[in-house]
N, C-alpha and C positions, 0 to 999 in steps of 0.2 A: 808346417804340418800341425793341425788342432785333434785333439780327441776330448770326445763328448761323451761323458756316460749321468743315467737318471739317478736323481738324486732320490735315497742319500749316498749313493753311490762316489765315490772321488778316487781317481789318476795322485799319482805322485807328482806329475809333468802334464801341462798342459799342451802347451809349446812347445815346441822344437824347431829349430835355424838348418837345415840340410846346407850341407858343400855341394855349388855344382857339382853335376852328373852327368855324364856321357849314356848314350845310345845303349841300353841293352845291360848297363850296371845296376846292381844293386846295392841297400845299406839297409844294416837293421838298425831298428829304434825300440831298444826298452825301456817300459815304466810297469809300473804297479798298479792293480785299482783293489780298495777294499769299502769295507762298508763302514761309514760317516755318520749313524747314526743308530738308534736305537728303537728301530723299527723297520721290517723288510723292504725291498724298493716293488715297482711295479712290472720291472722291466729291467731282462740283462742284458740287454744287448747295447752297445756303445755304436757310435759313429766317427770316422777318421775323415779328415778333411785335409789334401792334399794339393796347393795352388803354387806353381810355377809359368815359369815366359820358356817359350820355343828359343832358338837360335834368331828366329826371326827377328825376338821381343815380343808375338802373339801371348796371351797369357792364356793359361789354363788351368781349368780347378777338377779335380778327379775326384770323387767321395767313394766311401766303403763302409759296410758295416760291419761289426764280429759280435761275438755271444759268447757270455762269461760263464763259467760254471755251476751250478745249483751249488756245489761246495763252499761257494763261496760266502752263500748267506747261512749257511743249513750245516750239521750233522747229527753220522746216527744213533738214533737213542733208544730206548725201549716201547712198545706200542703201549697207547692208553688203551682202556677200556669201555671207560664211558664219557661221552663227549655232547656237546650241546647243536652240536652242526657235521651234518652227515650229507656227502654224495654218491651216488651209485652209476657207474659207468658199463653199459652192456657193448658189448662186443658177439662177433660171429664167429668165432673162433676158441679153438680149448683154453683153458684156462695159462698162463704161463709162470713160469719162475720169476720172482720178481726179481731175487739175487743177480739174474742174467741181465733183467733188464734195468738194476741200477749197480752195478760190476764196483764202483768207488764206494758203495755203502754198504755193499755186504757184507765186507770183512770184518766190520764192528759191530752184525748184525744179531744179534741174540735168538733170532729164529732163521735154522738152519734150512727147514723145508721149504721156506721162499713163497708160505702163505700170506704173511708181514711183513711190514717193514715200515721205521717211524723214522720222523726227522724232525731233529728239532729244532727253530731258528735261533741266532745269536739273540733276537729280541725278547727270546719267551716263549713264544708260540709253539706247538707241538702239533704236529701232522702224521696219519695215521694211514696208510694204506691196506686192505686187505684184499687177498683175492679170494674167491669163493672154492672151495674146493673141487664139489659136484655141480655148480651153474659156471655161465660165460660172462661172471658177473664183477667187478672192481668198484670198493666201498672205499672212500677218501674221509676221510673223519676228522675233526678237528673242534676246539673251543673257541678260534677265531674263524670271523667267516674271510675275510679279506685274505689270509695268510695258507686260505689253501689254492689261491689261485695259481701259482707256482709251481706247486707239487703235481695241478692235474694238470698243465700246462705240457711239462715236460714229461708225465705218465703218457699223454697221447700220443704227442713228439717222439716216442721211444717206442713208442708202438706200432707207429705206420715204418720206424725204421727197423725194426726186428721182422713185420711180415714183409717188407717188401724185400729184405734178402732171403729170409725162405720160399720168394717166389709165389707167393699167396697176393693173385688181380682183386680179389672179390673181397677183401676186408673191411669190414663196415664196424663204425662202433656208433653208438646213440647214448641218449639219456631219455629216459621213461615217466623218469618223476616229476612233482609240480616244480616249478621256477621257484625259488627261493624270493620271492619280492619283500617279502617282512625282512628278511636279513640287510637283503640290498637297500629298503629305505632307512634301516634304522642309520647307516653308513651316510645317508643323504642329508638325514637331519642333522647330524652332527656336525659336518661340513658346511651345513646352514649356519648353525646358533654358533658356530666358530667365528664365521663372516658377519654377524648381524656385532659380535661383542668386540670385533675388530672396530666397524663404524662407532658403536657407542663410547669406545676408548678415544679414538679420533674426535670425535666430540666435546668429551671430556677435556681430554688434555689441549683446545683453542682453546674453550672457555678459561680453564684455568691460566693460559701462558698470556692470557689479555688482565686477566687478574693480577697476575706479575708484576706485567708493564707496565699500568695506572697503579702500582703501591711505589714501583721504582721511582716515578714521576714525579710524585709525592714525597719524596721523600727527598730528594735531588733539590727540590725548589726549599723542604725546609734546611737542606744543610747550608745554601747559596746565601740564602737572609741574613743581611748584618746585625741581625736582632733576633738571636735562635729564639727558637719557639718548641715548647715541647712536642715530642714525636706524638704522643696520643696513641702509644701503640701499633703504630704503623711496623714497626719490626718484628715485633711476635707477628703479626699479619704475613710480614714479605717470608719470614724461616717457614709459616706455617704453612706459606700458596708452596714456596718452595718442595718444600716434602712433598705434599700430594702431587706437584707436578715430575718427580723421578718415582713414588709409587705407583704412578698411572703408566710413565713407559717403561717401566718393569715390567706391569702389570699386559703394556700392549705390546713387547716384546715377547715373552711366554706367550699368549695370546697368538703372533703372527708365528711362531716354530711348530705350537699344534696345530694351526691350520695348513704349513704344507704337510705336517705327517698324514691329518684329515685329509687331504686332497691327494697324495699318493697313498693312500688305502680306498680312497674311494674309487679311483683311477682302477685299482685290484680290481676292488668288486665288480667293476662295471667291466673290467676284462673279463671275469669270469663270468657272468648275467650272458656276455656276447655268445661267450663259447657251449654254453650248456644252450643257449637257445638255437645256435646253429648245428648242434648234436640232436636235439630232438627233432627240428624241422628240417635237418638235412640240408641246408644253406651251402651255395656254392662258394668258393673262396671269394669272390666279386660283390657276392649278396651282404658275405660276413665284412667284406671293409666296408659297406655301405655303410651296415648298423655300428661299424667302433668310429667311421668319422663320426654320426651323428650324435651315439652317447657320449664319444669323447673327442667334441670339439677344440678343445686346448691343451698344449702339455704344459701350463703353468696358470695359476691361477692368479690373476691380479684383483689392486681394489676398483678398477675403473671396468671392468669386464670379469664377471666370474664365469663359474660352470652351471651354474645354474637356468642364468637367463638364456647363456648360447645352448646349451642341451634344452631349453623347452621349446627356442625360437627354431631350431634343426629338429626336430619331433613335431611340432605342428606341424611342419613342410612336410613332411612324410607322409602324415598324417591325411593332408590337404592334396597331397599329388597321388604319386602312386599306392598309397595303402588306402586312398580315399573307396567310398560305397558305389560311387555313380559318377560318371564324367561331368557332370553341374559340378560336381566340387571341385576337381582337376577344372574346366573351364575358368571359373570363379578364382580358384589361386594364380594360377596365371595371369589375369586379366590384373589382379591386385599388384600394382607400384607402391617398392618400397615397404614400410611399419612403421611398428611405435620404435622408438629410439631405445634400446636395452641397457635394464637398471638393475638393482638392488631390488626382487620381489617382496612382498609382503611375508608370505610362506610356501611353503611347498606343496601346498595340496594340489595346486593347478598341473604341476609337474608330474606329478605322483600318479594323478589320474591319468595325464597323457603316456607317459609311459607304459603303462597299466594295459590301456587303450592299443598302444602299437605291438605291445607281444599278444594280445587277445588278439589282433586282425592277421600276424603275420602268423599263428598256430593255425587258425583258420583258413589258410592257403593264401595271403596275400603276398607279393612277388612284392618282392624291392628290387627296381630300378632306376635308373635315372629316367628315362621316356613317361610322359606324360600320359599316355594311353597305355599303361600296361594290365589295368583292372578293367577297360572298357567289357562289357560284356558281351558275350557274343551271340551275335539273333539267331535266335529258336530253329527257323533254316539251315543256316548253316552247321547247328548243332548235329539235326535230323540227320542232314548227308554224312556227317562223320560217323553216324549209329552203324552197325552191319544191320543190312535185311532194312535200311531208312526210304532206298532207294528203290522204287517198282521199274524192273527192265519193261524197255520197250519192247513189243511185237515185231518179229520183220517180218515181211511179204513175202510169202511163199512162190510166187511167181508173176508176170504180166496177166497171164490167160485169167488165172485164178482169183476168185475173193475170198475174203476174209469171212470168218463167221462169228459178225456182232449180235451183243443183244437186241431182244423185239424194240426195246426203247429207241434204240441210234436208228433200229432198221426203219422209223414212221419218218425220222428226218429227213435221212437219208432218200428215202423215196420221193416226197415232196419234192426235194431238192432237183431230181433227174426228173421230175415232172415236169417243173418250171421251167428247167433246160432246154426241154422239145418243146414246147410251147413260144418261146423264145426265139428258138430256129426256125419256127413255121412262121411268125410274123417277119422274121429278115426275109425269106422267100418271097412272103406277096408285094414285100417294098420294092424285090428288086423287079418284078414283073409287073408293075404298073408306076416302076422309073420312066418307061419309053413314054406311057401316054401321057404322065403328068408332063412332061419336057414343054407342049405347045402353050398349057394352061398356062404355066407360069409365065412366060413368053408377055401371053396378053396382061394378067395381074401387072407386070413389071410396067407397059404402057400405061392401065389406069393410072400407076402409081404417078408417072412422071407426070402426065394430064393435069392432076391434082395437084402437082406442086406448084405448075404455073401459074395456076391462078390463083393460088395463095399469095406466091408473089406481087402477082398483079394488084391484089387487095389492099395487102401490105404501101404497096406504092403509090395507091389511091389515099389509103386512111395518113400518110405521111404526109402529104401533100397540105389539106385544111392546116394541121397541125404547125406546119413551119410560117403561113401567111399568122395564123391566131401570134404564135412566137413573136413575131415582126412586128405586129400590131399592139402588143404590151410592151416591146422593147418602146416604139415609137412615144406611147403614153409616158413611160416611166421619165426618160429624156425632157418631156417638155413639164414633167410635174418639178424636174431638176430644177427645169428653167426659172421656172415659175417662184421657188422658193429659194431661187439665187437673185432673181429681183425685188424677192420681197425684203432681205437681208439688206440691199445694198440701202434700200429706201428706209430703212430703220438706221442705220448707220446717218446717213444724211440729217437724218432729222435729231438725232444723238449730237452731230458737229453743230446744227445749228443752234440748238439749246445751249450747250455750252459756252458759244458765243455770246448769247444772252446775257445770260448770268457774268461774261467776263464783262460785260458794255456796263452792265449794273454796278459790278465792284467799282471801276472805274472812275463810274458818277458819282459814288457816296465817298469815296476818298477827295476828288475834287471839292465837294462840299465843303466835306472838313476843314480842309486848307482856306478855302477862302474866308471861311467863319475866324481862322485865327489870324488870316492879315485883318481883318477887321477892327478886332481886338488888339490891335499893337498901338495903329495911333491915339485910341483912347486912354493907353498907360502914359502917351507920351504927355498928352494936353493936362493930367493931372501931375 
């Protein structure tokens, strides 16, 4: 069994080894959790993780989650008076005791009538409740903005649990006032130039551990030499790289502790950003996890992926799907595979505007949901029929016998139309009464017709007739033009062979010459 609680949150016991168990037994496990640091967490609630095997050997893992106390980061103190960050929570209902509905902090509470009530964290922070006395109003006040998200967290929490055992269906609470966005960015920035001075340390301390290595090197080859050679200061050099390389991861150790305090305060504020905007816009519980996956895409922040890039790159998407103006942009996101590869931004303004942008669209009635089509708009038509009084009822017929009484306008159509009608019916009548006498015309027309065809035929097979002897009589010609010009080939070939001959009879003789000019010449070399 593992339990997980958010840091700075820490268990005494992580682990624990259970003894098998039989069917229907149980065992308890204690440990402790308290607070690990010096600044509140975001989140109380822990998670238990429980993995065993059946008899079978099947294995199986069960999870569970519980919720720590507000005691445990918090107690109560005296109310401030003047504070730099104020919220105000309206309800529908009378005003309550707040002694009732925080029962562990009253008794240390210095105002009796249960108009107040303060709390102070272990870290410093002080948190200030008030309830109004003649409105239906809860004022949460504080110097930090991050450190009230807790206190209104568990104020609402205790609130739908108090009217719902008084049996109160209709309980409604809101927030009226602007979104704190100046607060929540200043929380953004921070968490930036945390991360930007994280990389610049990273930086730093290569460059310098490469400075190191080439003095050690250096230094190594003059100790080796059988003929020292003076250092030249190479040792004030390596003590010097030395120091600034453990002031540097000093300096990026401090560095990476305030950046997860920065990243579980900014984690707060963005829980609270979720809650106050799901209090004024009335957000279903399905709508509000939409908006806390996409402001708070990770429960930890690393250097290879922060909050940053994944919170702009899940807010464009919003942006682009369902909070978009016109289905061309829902179309167009859709159609887009994949992006840019997510970095280390420049700054925060790109952010800053896009979120900016998604509580301006969703005040304005845009629906978060996953479907693609949820902002399509819907045509003017259909609008109409949903209006009362959109729709003009139809007339019914008062009877068969009877008509209607239209205006003069329908009534000129109208009549034209039963004009045409009888006019109509009069020309079927005289077709069908002079069917009989047309029956013998046609009769004869049908002989002309045949008449005529025969001797078209006949024509036909006169005019075909010249045409097939003319055919015959050019085939005839073309055959003997063949003829003609396969004799004239053969006779150029013959006269080709006997040329050739020629010229071989020629060679022939002028080779013989030769020969006999040089026996000529032999017996003359002999007689000299």
């Amino acid at each position: 069994m593992t339990v997980g609680v958010q840091p700075p949150l820490a268990v005494t016991q992580e682990k624990f080894v259970l003894e098998p168990m039989g069917a229907g037994s149980s065992t308890v496990v204690a440990f402790s959790a308290f607070l690990n640091g010096r600044y509140p967490t975001a989140d109380l609630t822990g998670d238990i993780t429980v993995s065993f095997s059946l008899p079978t050997g099947v294995p199986r893992v069960l999870q569970s989650k519980f919720s720590l106390p507000l005691a445990l980061v918090c107690v109560p103190t005296s109310p401030a008076k003047t504070t730099k960050f104020k919220i105000t929570v309206d309800t529908n209902q009378p005003p309550v005791n707040l002694n009732s509905i925080f029962p562990e902090f009253s008794a240390k509470s210095e105002d009796k009538d249960g108009n107040s009530l303060a709390f102070q964290f272990l870290s410093g922070a002080k948190v200030t409740v008030v309830a109004s006395k003649t409105s239906q109003r809860y004022r949460i006040q504080s110097d930090c903005f991050e450190d009230m998200w807790l206190v209104v967290k568990e104020l609402v929490q205790r609130f739908d649990k108090h009217f719902s055992k008084l049996g109160v269906k209709d309980f409604k609470k809101s927030f009226s006032g602007p979104l704190p966005m100046q607060e929540y960015f200043l929380s953004v920035d921070h968490h930036f130039q945390l991360r930007v001075s994280a990389q610049q340390y990273q930086d730093l301390l290569s460059e310098r551990a490469v400075q190191f290595r080439a003095i050690q090197r250096r230094l190594l080859t003059r100790f080796k030499d059988k003929t020292p050679a003076p250092l030249q200061n190479l040792d004030t050099l390596l003590d010097a790289t030395y120091s600034q390389v453990m002031a540097l991861a000093e300096a990026a150790e401090d560095n990476r502790a305030q950046l997860e305090e920065a990243f579980v305060r900014l984690r707060s504020a963005t829980h609270l950003l979720v809650l106050l905007l799901s209090l004024s816009q009335g957000l279903t519980p399905d709508q509000t996890a939409i908006l806390e996956a996409t402001l708070l895409p990770l429960l930890q922040d690393t250097p290879q992926l922060g909050w940053e890039e994944s919170c702009d790159a899940a807010v464009s998407h919003l942006l682009r799907s369902c909070l978009s103006r016109s289905p061309k942009d829902q179309a167009t996101s859709l159609a887009q595979a994949g992006g840019p590869v997510l970095g280390l931004p420049r700054d925060t303004a790109r952010l800053k505007k896009h979120i900016t942008l998604m509580c301006d669209r969703i005040s304005k009635g845009g629906r978060l949901t996953l479907a693609s089509e949820a902002n399509v708009p819907v045509p003017v038509q259909i609008q109409n029929l949903a209006v009362p009084g959109g729709v003009e009822p139809i007339a019914e017929v008062a009877g068969d016998g009877e008509e209607l009484e239209l205006p003069p306008e329908v009534t000129k159509f109208v009549k034209k139309k039963h004009a045409s009608k009888k006019v109509k019916k009069d020309k079927d009548n005289v077709k069908e009464e002079a069917g009989g006498a047309e029956e013998p015309v046609k009769e004869a027309k049908k002989e002309k017709k045949e008449s005529s065809k025969e001797k078209k035929e006949s024509k036909k097979d006169s005019s075909k007739e010249p045409k097939e002897e003319a055919k015959k009589e050019s085939k005839k010609e073309s055959s003997s033009s063949k003829e003609k010009k396969e004799s004239s080939k053969e006779k150029k070939e013959k006269d080709k062979d006997k040329e050739g001959k020629e010229s071989a009879d020629k060679k022939v003789s002028r080779k013989s010459s030769v020969k006999v000019k040089e026996k000529k010449k032999e017996p003359e070399a002999g007689e000299g």
